[in-house]
C-alpha positions as CSV (number, residue, x, y, z in Angstrom):
1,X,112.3,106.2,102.9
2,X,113.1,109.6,103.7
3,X,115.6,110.8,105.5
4,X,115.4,111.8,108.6
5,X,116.9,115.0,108.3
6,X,113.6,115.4,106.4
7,X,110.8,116.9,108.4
8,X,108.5,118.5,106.2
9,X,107.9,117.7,102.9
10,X,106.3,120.6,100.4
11,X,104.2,119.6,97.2
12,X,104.9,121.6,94.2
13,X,101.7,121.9,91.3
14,X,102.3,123.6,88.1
15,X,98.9,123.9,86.6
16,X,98.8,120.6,84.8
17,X,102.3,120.8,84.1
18,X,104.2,119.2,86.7
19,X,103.4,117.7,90.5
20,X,106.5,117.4,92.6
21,X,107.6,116.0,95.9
22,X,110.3,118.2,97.2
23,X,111.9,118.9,101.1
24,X,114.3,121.6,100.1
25,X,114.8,125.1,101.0
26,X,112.4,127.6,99.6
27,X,111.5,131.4,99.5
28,X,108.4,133.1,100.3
29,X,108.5,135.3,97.0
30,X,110.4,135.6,93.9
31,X,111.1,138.9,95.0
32,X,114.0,137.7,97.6
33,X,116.1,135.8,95.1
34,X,116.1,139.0,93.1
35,X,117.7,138.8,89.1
36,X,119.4,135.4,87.4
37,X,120.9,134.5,84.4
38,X,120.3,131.4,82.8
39,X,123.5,130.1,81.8
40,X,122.2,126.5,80.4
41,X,119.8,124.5,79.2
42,X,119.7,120.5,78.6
43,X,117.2,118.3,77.3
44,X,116.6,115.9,79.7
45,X,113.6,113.9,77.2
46,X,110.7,114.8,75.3
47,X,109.0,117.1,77.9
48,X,111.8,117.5,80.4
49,X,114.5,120.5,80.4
50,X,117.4,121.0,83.2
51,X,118.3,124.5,83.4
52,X,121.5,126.3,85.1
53,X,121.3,129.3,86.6
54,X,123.3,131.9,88.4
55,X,121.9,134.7,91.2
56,X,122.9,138.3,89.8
57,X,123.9,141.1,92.1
């Protein structure tokens, strides 16, 4: 189960991509996290890729 700090749950759809369950934080528009640097990428599988990012000022 959840839990039950959880009180909405938001589904993500990336074309036919990806579908993903998540209950996090989120922003309104890309415009509020501003620029970021990508400061790593790991294949995680075939398909799959984790990146690491920081927020630039």
């Amino acid at each position: 189960g959840l839990p039950e700090s959880i009180k909405e749950l938001r589904i993500v759809k990336i074309g036919d991509v990806d579908t993903q369950v998540d209950g996090g934080t989120h922003v309104n528009s890309l415009n509020e996290v501003g620029k970021i640097e990508i400061t790593k990428t790991v294949n995680k599988g075939k398909n799959n890729r984790r990146m690491y990012f920081v927020l630039k000022h």
